[in-house]
N, C-alpha and C positions, 0 to 999 in steps of 0.2 A: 592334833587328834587324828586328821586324817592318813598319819603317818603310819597309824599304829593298825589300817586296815589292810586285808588281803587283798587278794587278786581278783574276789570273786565279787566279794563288795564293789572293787572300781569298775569294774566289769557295768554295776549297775547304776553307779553316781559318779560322775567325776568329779577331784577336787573343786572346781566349779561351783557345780550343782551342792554340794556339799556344804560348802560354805555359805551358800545362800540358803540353804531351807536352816543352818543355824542361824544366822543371822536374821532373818526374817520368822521364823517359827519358836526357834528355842531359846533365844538368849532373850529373848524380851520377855520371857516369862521369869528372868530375874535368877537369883540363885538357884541351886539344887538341894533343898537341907539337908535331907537325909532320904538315904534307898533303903527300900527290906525288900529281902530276899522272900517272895511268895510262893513259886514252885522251880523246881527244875527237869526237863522231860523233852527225849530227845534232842540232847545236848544245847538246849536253850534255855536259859536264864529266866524267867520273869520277875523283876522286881517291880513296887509300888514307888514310884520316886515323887518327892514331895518336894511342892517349888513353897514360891510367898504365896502363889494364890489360887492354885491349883493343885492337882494331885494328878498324875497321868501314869499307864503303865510304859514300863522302859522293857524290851525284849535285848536281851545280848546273848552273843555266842563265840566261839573262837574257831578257829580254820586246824587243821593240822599244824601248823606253825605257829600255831599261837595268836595268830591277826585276828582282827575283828571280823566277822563275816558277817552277821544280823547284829545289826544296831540301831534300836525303832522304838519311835516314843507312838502311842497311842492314848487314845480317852481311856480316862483307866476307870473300872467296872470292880467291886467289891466280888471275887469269885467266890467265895462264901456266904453273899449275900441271900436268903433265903426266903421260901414263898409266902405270902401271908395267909392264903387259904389254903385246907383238906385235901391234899392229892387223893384220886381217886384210885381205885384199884379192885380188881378182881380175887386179892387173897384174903379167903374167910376165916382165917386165924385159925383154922380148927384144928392143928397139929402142930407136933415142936418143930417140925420140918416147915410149917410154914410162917411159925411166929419167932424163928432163924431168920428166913430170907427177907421178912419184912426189916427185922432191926438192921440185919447187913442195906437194906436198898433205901431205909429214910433219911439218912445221911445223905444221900446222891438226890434222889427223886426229891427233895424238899428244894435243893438250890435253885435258884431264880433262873436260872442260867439251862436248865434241864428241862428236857420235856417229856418224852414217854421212855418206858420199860418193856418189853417183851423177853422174858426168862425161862428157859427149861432145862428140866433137871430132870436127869436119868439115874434111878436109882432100885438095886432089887429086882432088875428086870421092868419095871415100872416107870412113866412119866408124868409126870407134874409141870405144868405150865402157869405161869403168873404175869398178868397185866399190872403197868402201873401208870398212871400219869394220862399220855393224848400222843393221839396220829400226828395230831396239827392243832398249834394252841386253838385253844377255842374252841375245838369240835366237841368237846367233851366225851370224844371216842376212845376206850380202853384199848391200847394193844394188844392184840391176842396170840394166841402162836401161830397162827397164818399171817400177821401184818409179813409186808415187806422192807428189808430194811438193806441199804449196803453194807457187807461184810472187811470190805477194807482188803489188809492184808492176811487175814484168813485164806483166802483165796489162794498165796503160795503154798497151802498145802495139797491143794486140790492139784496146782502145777508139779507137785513135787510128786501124786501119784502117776501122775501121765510121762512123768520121765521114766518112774518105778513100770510103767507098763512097757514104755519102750523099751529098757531093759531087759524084762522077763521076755520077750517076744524077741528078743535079739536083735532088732530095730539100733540098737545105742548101746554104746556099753560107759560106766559111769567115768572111768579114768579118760574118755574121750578126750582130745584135744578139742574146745571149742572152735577154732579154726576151720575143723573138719567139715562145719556145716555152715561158715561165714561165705562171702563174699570173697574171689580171692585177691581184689582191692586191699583187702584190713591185711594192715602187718599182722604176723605173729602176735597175741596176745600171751607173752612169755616173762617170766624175769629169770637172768643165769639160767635158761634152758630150761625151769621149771615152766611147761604150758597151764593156764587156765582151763579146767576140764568140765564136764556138766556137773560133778559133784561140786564142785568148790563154787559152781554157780549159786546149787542151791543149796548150800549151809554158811552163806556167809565168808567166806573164807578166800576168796578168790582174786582180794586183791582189787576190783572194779571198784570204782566208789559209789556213794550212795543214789544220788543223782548224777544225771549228764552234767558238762561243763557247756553244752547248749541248747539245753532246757530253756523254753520259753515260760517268762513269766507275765504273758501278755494278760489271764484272766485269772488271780488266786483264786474266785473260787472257783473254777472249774479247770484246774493245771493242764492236765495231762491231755487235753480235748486235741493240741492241735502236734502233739510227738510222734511223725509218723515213723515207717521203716526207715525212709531216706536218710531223715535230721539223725535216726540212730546209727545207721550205718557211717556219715557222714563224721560224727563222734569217735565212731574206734579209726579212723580210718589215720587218726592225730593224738590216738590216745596210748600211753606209754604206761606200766605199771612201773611203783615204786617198790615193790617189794615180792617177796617169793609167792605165790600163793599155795594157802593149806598153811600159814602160818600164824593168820592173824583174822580176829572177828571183827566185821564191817559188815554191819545191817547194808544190804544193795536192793534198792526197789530195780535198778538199775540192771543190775547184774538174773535177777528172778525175772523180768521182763525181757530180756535178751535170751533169756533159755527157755520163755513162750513162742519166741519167734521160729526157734531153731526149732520145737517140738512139733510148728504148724510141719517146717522144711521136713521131718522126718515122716510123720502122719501125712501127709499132703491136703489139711484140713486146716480149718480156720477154729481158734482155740475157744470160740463158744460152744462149737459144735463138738471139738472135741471132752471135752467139759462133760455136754448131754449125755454122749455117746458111752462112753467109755467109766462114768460116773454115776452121771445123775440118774438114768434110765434103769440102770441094773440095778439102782438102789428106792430105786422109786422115790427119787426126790422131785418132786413134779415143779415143785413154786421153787428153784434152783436157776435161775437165769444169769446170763452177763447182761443182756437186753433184754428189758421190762417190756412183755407184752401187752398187747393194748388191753385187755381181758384183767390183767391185774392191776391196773394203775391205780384201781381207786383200794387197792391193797396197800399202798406202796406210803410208806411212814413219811413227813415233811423235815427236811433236815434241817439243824441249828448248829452252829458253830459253838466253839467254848464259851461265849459270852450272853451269846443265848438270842443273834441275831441268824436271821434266814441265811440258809446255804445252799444254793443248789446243787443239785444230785453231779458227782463227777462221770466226765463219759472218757474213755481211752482208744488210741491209735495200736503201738507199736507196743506199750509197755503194761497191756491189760493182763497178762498173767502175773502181775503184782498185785493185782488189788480192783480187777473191775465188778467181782462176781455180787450178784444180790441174791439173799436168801433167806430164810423164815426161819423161826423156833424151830419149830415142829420140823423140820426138813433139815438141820445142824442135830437137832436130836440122832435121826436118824442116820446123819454124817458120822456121829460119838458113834453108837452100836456098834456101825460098818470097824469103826476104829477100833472094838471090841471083840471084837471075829463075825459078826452077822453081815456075809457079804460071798458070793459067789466066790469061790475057791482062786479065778485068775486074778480075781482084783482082792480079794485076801492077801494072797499072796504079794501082790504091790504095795498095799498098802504095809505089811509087817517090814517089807525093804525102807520102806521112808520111816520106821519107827528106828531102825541102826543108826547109831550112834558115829558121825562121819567125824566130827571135831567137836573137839577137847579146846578150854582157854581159860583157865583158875573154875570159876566157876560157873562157864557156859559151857551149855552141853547141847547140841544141834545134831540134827538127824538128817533126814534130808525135809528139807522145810518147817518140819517141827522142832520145837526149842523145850527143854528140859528145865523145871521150874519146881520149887519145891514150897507150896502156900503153907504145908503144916510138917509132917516129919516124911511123909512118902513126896516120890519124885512122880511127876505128874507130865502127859502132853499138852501143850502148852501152846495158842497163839491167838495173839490178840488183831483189831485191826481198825483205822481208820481212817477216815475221810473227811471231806470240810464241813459234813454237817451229822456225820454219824461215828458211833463205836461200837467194836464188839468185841467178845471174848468167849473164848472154848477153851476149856483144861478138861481132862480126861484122865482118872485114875484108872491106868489100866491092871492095878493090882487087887483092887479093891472093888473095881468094874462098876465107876459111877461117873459122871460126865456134869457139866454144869454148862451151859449155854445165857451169854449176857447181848440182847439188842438194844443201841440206846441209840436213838431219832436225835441224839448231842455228841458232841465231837469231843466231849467232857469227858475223859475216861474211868473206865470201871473196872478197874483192875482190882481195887481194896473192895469191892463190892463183893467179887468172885473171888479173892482169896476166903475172906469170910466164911462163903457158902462151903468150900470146898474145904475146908477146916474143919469146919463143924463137919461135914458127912463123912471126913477118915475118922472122925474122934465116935461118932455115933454109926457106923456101919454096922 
């Protein structure tokens, strides 16, 4: 069995080790009867595997080569399993528009596993916002569209307009070779002379893979807390591409976080500030932070993993222009607009550059940081994002000029929640 693992698993159990957590954990729990396949999502497996006397969930996944990479058994939790009492919620049913978003969100907000909703929807020139569920079990406090919640990977879009501003400002230009702003330590980041450039950073394409090969897994839930410059730099400095890049899609928190670094080197600023500066401020997005100030903390939504246990908030080093940003309804609302053309003419203008279309792949379509998605018959912007105790999502009909914003306090995602909404308002526009 242990044969059949990659490099990245031994990396983190030796044959050894391996053999003893079977033999002491798994084989005495007797046979395996039978697996069902429960979800599949970011290239991991979850089945329900069923012994003589127990029932446990099994995670699997494969490497590029086909090897085992996550192979883990856990207490297994019924993720369907659902609440026995009335979620609470701020939507008074009094329109089709909002007895839509309740049928889309009681499917989610009902699972055991879930805990609050903050939702807004941009429509008409008008917004609408909806609580559902709690901050923190128990509080019996309604999300509203001020809660705070982490945005995840949303976040690379906001990184994707600070490249678009360096750009417009002549600061960078997108076919850059990344090179140009590394260490001059790191080999060429090239394959057959093809360089790594800041566009292939931010659409995916580049070739980098998702995470580092020396990422610490010292604390799942808080990953990313201890990845500084160095351990990244330290990364490319041993790291070789396998293939052209601009030719192939590879989600990289990796690769989005390496072109934060470079964007501080070009700005000569630290990318929270740049974030404020260049975004949040001009848009008046005020509850927009990477760092939760002390003033809003009792804003700040309690996180749940998928199973519906505590997660605390993630914090980031090196690779926070992947996914550190936190932000409100009400302030992604006015993110959608900006996305819509309400937005000072320089950073208009950036932002319609990250709306181009940089790479093509059957049927991925990527801009720079935003991803091309199609919930109903129109093509839509598109990004979702999460964290070990949060999810969220933004799609943006900029044909139609309606915007749906999803915050959920569970790492549970809501993707079918927000096709939903966004379905019904092209079919009802």
């Amino acid at each position: 069995m242990y044969a059949l693992t990659g490099s990245d698993f031994r990396k983190e159990l030796t044959a050894d080790a391996f053999i003893s957590v079977c033999n002491n954990n798994l084989f005495p729990l007797g046979e395996m009867k039978q697996t069902i396949l429960e979800s599949y999502d970011g290239g991991i497996a979850k089945y329900k595997a069923i012994f003589n006397s127990v029932n446990l969930t099994l995670l699997l996944s494969l490497d590029k080569k086909d090897k085992i990479e996550v192979f883990l058994f856990k207490q297994y939790e019924d993720e369907n399993k659902k609440k026995n009492y009335k979620v609470s919620s701020s939507n008074t049913l009094s329109t089709p528009l909002d007895r839509e978003v309740d049928s889309a969100v009681q499917p989610y907000i009902n699972l055991q596993a879930t805990a609050g909703l903050s939702i807004g929807i941009l429509r008409n020139g008008k917004t609408t916002f909806y609580g559902y569920g709690e901050t923190a079990r128990g509080n019996r406090q309604i999300p509203n569209d001020h809660t705070i919640f982490e945005i995840g990977s949303i976040s690379k879009t906001f990184t994707a307009i600070l490249l678009a501003l360096a750009v417009d400002d002549g600061k960078a230009k997108l076919d850059d070779p990344v090179n140009k702003y590394l260490p001059d330590s790191i080999p060429p980041l090239e394959y057959e002379g093809v360089p790594v450039t800041l566009e292939t950073m931010s659409n995916h394409s580049s070739g980098i893979p998702r995470m580092p090969s020396n990422f610490p897994m010292t604390d799942p839930g808080n990953p990313y807390k201890d990845y500084d410059v160095n351990d990244l730099f330290s990364f490319y400095k041993n790291f070789k591409l396998t293939r052209k890049p601009g030719t192939k899609y590879e989600y990289s928190n990796l690769a989005v976080g390496t072109l934060g670094v470079i964007l501080e080197k070009i700005d000569h600023e630290k990318y929270a500030a740049l974030i404020k500066q260049y975004i949040c401020k001009p848009l008046g997005m005020n509850e927009t932070e990477e760092f939760l100030q002390k003033k809003d903390s009792s804003h700040f939504a309690k996180g749940y993993n998928e199973d519906g246990a505590y997660n605390s908030q993630w914090d980031f080093k090196a690779l926070q222009s992947a996914g550190s940003i936190r932000s409100t309804a009400f302030d992604l609302i006015k993110y959608a607009e900006a996305n819509l053309g309400d937005a000072p003419p320089n950073l208009w203008k950036a932002i319609q550059l990250t709306h181009n279309i940089t790479f093509t792949e059957g049927n991925t379509k990527v801009g720079l940081g935003w991803h091309y998605i199609k919930p109903g018959n129109d093509e839509v912007l598109f990004h979702n994002g999460e964290t070990g105790g949060y999810h969220s999502n933004l799609a943006i009909n900029t044909n139609k000029k309606f915007a749906v914003v999803i915050l959920s306090n569970c790492s549970r995602g809501t993707e079918d929640v927000g096709k939903q909404i966004m379905k019904w308002l092209e079919e009802n526009n």
